[in-house]
FIKOL-804602 format. One record per residue: x, y, z of N, C-alpha, C in turn; residue in one letter; residue number from 1. Coordinates in steps of 0.02 Angstrom, whole numbers, always signed. Each point is the difference from the previous one (the first is absolute). Example, Ala and Ser with C-alpha at 12.3 -4.5 7.8 and 13.67 -1.06 7.14 Angstrom:
BEGIN
> +660,-284,+390,-45,+59,+0,+45,+60,+0,A,1
> -18,+53,-36,+42,+59,+3,-39,+55,+37,S,2
***
This chain:
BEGIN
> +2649,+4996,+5495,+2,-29,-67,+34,+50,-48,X,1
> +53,-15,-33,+23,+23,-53,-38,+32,-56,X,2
> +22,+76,-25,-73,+10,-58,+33,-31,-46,X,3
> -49,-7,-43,+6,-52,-75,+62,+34,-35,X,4
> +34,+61,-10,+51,-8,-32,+82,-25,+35,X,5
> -19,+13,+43,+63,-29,+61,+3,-68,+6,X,6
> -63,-35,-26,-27,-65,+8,+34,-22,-73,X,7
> -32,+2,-44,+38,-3,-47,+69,+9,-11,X,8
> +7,+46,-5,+93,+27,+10,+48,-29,+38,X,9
> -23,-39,+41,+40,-60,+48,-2,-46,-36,X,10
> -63,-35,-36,+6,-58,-19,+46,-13,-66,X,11
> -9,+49,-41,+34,+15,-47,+73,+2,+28,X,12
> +31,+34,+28,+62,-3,+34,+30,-50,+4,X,13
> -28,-55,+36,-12,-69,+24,+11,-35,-72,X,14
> -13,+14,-60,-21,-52,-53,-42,-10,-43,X,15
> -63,+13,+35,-54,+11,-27,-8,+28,-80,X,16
> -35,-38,-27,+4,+45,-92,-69,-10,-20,X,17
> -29,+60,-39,-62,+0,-27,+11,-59,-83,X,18
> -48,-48,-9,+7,-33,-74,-33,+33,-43,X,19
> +28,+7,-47,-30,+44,-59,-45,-22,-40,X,20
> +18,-74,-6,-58,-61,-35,-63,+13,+23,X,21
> -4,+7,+57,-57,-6,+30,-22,+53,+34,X,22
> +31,+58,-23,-40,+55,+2,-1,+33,+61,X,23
> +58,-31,+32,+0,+29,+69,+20,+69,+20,X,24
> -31,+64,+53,+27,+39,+22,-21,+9,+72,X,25
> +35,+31,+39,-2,+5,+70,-43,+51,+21,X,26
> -57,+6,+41,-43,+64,+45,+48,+52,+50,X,27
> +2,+46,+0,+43,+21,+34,-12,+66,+42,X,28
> -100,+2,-38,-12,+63,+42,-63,-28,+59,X,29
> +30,+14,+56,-47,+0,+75,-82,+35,-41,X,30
> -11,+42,-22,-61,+42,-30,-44,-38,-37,X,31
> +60,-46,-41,-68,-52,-43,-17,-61,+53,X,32
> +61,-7,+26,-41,-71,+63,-35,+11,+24,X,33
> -29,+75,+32,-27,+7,+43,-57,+13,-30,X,34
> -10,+18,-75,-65,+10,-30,-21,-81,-10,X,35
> +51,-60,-33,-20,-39,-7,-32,-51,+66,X,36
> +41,+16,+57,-48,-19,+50,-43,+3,+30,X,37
> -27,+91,-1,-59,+8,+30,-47,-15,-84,X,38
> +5,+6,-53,-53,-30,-57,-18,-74,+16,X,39
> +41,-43,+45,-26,-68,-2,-35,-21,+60,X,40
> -18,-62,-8,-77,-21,+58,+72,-48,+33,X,41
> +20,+35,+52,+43,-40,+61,-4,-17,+68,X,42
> -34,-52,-2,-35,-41,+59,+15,-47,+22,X,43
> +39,-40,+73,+28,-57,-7,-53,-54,-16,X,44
> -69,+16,+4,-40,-57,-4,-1,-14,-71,X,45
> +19,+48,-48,-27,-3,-77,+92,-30,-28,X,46
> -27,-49,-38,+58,-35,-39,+48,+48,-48,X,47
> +59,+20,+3,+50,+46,-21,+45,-45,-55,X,48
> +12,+20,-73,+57,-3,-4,+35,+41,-53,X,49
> +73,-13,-11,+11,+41,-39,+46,-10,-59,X,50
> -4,+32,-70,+15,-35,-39,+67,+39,-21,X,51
> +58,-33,-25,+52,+36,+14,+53,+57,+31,X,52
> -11,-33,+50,+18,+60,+74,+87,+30,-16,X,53
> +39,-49,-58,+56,+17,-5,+54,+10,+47,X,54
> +38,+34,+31,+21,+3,+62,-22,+31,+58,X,55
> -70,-19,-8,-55,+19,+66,-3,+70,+36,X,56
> +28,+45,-30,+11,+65,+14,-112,+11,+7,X,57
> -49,-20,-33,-60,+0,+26,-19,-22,+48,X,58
> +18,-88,-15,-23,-54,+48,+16,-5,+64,X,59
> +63,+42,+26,+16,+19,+57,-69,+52,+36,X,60
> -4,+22,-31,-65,+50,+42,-70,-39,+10,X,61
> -21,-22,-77,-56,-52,-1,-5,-54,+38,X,62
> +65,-29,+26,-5,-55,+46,-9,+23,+55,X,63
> +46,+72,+50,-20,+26,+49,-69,+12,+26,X,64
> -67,+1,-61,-69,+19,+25,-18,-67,-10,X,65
> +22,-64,-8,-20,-75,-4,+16,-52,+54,X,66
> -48,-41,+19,+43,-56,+44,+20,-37,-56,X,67
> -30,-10,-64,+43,-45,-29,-9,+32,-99,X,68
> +45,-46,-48,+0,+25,-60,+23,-51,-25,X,69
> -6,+21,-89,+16,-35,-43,+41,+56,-64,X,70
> +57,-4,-6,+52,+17,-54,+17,-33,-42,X,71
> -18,+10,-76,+3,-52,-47,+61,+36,-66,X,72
> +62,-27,+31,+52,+21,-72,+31,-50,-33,X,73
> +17,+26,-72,+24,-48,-52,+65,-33,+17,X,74
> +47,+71,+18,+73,+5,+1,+14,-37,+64,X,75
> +30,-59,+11,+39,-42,+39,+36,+53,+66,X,76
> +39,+42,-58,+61,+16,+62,-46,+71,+20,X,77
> -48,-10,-13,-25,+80,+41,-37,-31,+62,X,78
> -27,-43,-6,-13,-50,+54,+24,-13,+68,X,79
> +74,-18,-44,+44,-15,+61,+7,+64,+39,X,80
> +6,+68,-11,+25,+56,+27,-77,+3,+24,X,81
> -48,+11,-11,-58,+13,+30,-24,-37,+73,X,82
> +15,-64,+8,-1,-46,+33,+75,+10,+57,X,83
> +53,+39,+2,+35,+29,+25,-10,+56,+33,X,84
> -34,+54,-45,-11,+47,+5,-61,+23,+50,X,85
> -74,-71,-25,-58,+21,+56,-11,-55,+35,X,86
> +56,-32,+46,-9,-62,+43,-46,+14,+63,X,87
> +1,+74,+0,-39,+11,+58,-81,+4,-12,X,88
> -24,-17,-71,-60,+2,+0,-38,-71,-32,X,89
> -52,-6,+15,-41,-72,-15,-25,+8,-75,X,90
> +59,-18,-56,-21,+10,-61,+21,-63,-47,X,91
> -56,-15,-28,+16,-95,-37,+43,+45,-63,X,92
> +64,-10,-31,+23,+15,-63,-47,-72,-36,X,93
> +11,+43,-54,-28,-65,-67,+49,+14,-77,X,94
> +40,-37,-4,+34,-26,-67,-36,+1,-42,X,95
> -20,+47,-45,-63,-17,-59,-27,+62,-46,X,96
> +8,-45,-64,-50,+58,-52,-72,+19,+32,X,97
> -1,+61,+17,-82,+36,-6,-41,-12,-30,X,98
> +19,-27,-58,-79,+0,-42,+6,-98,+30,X,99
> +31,-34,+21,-27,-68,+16,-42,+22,+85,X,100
> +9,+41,+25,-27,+14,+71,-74,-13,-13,X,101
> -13,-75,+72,-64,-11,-13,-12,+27,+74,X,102
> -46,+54,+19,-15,+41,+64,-42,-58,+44,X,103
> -46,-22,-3,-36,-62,+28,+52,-53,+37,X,104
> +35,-13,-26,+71,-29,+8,+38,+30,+74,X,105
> +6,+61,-2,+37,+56,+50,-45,-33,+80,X,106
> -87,+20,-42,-36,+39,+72,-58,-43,+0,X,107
> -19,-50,-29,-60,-29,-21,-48,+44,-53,X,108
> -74,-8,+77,-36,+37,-41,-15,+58,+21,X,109
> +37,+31,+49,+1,+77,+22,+6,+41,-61,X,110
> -8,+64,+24,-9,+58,-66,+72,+38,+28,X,111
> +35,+12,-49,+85,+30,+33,+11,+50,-34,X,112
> +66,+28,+7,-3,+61,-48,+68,+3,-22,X,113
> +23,+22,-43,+62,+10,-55,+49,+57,-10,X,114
> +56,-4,+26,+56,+85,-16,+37,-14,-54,X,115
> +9,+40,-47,+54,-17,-30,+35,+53,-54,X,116
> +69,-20,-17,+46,+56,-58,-15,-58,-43,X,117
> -35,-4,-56,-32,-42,-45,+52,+4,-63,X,118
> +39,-60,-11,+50,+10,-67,-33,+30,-37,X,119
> +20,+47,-45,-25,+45,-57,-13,-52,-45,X,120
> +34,-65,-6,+16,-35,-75,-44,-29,-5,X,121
> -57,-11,+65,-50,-47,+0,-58,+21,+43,X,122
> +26,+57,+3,-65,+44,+37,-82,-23,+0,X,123
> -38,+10,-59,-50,-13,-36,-17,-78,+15,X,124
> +29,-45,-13,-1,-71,+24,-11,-15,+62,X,125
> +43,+35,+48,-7,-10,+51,-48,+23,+54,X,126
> -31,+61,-35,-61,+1,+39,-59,-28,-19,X,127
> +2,+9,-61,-65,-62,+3,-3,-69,+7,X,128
> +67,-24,+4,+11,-90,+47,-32,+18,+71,X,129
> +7,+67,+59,-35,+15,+21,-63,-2,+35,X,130
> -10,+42,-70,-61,+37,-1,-57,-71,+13,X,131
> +8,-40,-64,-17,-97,-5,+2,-8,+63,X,132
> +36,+26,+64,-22,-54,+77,-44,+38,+34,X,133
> -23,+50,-11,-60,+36,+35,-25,-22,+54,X,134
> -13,-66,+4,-22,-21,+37,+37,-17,+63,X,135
> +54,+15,-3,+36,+10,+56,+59,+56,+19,X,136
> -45,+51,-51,+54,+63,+20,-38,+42,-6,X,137
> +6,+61,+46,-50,+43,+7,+50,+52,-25,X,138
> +39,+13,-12,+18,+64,-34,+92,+7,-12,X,139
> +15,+25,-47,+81,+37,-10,+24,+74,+14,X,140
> +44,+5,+35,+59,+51,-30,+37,-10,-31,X,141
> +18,+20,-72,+57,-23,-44,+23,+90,-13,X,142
> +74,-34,-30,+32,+51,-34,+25,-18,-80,X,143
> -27,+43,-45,+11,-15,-73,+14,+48,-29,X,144
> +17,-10,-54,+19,+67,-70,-58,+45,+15,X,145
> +25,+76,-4,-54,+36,+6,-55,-2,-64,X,146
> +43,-23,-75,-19,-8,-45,-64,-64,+18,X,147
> +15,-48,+37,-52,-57,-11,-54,+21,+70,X,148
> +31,+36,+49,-62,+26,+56,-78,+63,-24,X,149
> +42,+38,-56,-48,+41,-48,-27,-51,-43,X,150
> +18,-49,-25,-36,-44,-36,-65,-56,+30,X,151
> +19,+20,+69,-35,-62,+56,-67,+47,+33,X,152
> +18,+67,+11,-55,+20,+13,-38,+67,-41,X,153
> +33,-33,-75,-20,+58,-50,-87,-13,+2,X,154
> -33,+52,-30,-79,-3,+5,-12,+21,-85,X,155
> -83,-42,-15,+5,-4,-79,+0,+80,-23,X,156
> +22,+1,-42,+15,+65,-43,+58,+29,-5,X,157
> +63,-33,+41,+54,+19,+21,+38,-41,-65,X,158
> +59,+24,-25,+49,-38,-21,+43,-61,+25,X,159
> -1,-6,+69,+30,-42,+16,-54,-64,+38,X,160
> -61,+7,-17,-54,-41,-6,+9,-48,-30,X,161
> -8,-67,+16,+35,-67,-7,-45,-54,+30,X,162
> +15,-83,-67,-10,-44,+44,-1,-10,+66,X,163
> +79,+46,+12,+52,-32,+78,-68,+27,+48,X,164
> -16,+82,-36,-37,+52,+44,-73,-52,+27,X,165
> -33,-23,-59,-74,-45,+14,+39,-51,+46,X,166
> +50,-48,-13,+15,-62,+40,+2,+26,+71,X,167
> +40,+32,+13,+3,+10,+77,-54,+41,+26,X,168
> -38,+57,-19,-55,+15,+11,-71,-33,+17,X,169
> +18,-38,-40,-75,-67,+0,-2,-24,+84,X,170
> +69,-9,+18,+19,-56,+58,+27,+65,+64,X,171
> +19,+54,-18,+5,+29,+62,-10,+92,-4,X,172
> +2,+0,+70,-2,+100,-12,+55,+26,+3,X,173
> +1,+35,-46,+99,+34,-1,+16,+52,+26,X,174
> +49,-2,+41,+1,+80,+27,+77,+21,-16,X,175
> +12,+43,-6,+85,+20,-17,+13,+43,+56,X,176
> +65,-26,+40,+7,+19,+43,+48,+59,-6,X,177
> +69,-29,-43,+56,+54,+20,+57,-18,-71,X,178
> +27,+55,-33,+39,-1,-58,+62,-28,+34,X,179
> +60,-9,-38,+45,-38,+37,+65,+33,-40,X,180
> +47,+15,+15,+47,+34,-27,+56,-39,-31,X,181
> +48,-3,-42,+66,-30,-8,+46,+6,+58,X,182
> +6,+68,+22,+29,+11,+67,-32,-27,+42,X,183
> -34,-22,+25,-22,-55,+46,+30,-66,-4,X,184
> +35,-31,-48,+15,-44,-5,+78,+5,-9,X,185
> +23,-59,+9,+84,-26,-12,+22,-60,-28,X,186
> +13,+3,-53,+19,+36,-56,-50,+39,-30,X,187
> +2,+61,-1,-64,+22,-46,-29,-23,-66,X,188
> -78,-13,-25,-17,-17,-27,+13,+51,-69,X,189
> -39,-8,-69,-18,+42,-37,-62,+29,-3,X,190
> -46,-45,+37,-51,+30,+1,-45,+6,+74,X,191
> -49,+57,+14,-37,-3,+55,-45,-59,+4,X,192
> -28,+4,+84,-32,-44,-6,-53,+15,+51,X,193
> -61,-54,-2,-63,+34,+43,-19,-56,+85,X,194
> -25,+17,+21,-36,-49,+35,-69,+14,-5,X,195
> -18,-79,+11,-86,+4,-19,-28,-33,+56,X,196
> -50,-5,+25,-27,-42,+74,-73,-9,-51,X,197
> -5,-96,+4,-49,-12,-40,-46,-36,+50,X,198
> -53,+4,-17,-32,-24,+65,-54,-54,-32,X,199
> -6,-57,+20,-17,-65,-80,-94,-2,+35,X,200
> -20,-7,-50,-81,+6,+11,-49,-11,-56,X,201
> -49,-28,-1,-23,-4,-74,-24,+41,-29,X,202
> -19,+18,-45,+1,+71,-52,-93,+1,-2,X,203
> -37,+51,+58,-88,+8,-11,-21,-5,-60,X,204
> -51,-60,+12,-31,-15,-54,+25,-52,-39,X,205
> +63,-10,-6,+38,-48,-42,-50,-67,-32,X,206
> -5,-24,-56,-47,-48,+39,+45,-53,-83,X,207
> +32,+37,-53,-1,-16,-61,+77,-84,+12,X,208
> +16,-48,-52,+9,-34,+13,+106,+10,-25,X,209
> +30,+13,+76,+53,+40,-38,+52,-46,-43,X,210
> -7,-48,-31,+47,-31,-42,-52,+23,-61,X,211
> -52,+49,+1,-24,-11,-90,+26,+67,+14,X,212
> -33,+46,+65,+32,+55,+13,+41,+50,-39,X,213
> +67,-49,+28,+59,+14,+1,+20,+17,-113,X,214
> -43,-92,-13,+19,+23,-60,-11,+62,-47,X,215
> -74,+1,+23,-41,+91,-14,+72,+32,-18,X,216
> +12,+38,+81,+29,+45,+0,+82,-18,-24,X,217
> +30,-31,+3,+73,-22,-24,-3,+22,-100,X,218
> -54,-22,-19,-18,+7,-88,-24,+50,+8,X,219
> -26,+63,+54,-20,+77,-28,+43,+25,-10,X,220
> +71,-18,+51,+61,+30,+14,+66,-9,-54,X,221
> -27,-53,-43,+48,-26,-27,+35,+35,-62,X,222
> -46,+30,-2,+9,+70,-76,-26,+64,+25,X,223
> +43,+27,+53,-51,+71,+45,-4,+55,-39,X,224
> +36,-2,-71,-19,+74,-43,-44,-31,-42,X,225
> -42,-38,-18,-51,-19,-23,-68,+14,+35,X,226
> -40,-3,-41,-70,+4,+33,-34,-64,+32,X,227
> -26,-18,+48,-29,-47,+41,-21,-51,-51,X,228
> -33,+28,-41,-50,-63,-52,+69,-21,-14,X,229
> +37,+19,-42,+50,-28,-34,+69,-39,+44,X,230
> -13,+32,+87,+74,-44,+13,-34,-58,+19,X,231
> -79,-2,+16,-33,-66,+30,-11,-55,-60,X,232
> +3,+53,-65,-20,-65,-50,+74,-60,-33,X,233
> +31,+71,+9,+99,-49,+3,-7,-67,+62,X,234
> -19,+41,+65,+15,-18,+65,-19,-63,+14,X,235
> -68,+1,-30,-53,-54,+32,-11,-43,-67,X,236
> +27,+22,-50,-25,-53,-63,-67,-13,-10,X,237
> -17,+53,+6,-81,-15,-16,+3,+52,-84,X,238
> -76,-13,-46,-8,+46,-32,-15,+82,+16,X,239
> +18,+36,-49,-32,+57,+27,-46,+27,+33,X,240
> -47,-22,-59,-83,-3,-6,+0,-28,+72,X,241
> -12,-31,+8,-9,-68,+87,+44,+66,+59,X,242
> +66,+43,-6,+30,+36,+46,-51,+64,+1,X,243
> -30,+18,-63,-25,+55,+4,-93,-16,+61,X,244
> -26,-43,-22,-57,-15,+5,-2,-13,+85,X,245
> +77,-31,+16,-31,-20,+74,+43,+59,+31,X,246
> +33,+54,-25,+16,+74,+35,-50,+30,-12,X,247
> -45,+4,-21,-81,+45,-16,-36,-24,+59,X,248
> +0,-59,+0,-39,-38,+70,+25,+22,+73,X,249
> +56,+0,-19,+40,+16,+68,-8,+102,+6,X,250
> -44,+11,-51,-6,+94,+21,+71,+34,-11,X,251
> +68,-41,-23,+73,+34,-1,+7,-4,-74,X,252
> +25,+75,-19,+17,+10,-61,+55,-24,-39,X,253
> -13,-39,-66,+77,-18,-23,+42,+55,+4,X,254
> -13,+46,-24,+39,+44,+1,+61,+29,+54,X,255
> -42,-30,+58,+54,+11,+71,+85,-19,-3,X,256
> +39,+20,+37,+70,-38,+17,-9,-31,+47,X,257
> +45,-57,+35,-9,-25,+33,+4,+12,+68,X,258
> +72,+59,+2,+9,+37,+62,-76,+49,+10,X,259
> -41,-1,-23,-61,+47,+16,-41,-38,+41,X,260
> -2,-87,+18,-60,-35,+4,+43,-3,+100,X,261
> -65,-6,+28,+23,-15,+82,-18,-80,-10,X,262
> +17,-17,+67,+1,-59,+19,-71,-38,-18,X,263
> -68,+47,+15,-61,-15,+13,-3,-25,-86,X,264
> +17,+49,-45,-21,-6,-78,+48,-66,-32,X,265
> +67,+1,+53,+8,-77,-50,-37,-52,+32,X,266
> -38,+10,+76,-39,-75,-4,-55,+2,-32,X,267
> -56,+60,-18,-43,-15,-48,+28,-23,-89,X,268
> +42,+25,-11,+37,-20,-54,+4,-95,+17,X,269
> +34,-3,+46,+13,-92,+9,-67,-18,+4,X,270
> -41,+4,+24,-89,-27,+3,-8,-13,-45,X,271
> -2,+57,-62,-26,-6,-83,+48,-58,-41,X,272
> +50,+7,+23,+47,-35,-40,-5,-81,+24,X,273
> -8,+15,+48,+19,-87,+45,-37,+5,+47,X,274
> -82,-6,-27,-75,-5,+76,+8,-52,+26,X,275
***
């Protein structure tokens, strides 16, 4: 097998062009495949697929540890070369936006698992369309902005402590596997990038109701140089008096920020607010 920049570098030769619309750049270092493959759960019994394989410079390896797969890209003519390119392996292409990918659809009701170079432009969206099938995915390797992978498994007190940080936390365990270079890629990017191996599971203890949840924490976040009483009383449209009275109940100080509160303190927060 060809290493990934020889792999690349042919295809390109050939014709091949990265789209800029869509955010495309090429893998080109053997070091991150090989981190990104041993970070993922690759089993032929466990349902595989992968989400913009681009000119399969991954999916070539990922299909080698599979009897079978699923490759899901936007771009038409990357398709065609992919389907040229890995005739020798048992892989369904799929024509299609990611965020319409319904996984149940793929594999039934088996539990499968997910690879992917995750468009930057829609990063955030797309894992929690995701994250929403739980029930039939037991876990990701993705690759994202290093900027949004510190944001995914930032912990409270951190600056880069976030909605994004509670959303995907709630639903899985994050592990960061490996930084990702510009030189790793072709065309080089501007910015680094991370891999994360998320592993989807429900969050101990969980018990609070996450659409009031969610609102909690989305209105703590919504004014983060403010103090808690005050971004919840913007947030949530309640009176003061009424924000102050049921944060006293809840034992959490108005006074707090929001990046200070863990996961556990915004569900007692949601209890008081929405029993």
């Amino acid at each position: 097998m060809e290493n990934a920049a020889e792999y690349i570098r042919r295809l390109v030769r050939g014709g091949a062009r990265a789209h800029k619309s869509l955010g495309q750049v090429f893998l080109i270092s053997d070091r991150v495949i090989e981190g990104i493959v041993t970070a993922s759960t690759l089993n032929p019994d466990i349902p595989l697929v992968e989400i913009g394989p681009g000119l399969g410079v991954l999916t070539r390896v990922l299909a080698s540890n599979m009897e079978k797969m699923w490759a899901v890209e936007l771009d038409s003519h990357k398709i065609d070369t992919l389907k040229k390119e890995l005739q020798g392996f048992s892989i369904d292409f799929i024509h299609q936006d990611a965020l319409e990918l319904n996984l149940r659809e793929l594999w039934g009701d088996r539990k499968g698992y997910l690879v992917g170079n995750l468009p930057y432009y829609i990063t955030s969206p797309l894992i929690m369309h995701f994250l929403d099938q739980e029930d039939v995915l037991s876990g990701m390797t993705i690759m994202v902005q290093k900027e949004v992978a510190d944001r995914i498994a930032a912990r409270p007190g951190s600056k880069a402590y976030g909605v994004l940080s509670v959303a995907v936390q709630i639903s899985a365990q994050v592990t960061k596997v490996m930084d990702v270079m510009p030189s790793d890629f072709w065309p080089q990017p501007k910015v680094t990038s991370s891999v994360l191996r998320l592993d989807l599971r429900s969050y101990p203890g969980f018990d609070a109701d996450k659409k009031s949840f969610f609102r909690v924490v989305k209105a703590a976040f919504s004014q983060r140089r403010k103090t808690l009483g005050n971004s919840l009383t913007a947030g949530l449209g309640l009176e003061k008096g009424v924000i102050l009275k049921r944060m006293s109940e809840a034992g959490i100080s108005d006074g707090r920020r929001a990046e200070s509160l863990s996961i556990e303190e915004f569900q007692v927060l949601t209890k008081v607010f929405f029993p």
